[in-house]
Residue, then its C-alpha position, 0 to 999 in steps of 0.5 A: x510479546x506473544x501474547x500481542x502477536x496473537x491478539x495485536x493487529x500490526x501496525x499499518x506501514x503509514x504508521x511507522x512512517x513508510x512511504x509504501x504506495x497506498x495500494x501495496x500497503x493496503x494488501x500488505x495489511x490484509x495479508x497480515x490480518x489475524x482473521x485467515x477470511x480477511x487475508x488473500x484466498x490464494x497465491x494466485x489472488x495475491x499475486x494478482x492483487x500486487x499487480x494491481x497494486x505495483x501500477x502507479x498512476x504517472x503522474x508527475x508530483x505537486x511542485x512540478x504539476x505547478x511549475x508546468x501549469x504556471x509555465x505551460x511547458x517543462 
């Protein structure tokens, strides 16, 4: 088990089937990277980088965009 965990990449959050948004998994990642270089410089950039990623796009989901287009109205 150690050994894994020096040597493993861990599994990416889609992969153990969580519903995370893309962007916050992405960064959740990076700060789970063996390699320090390819982590978040500091706080202050991961701080930062979780803003960005906590901004969804309001966008309303597939079954509702076709019900509103094919009714033209909520």
């Amino acid at each position: 088990m150690i050994a894994r965990q020096v040597t493993e990449a861990a599994p990416t959050l889609a992969s153990v089937g969580s519903a995370a948004p893309r962007k916050l998994a992405k960064l959740i990642e990076r700060c789970l990277a063996k390699n320090p270089n390819d982590r978040p410089a500091s706080a202050q950039l991961l701080s930062e980088q979780l803003l960005i990623a906590g901004e969804q796009r309001r966008e309303l989901p597939v079954p509702l965009r076709a019900f509103v287009k094919r009714n033209g109205r909520m």
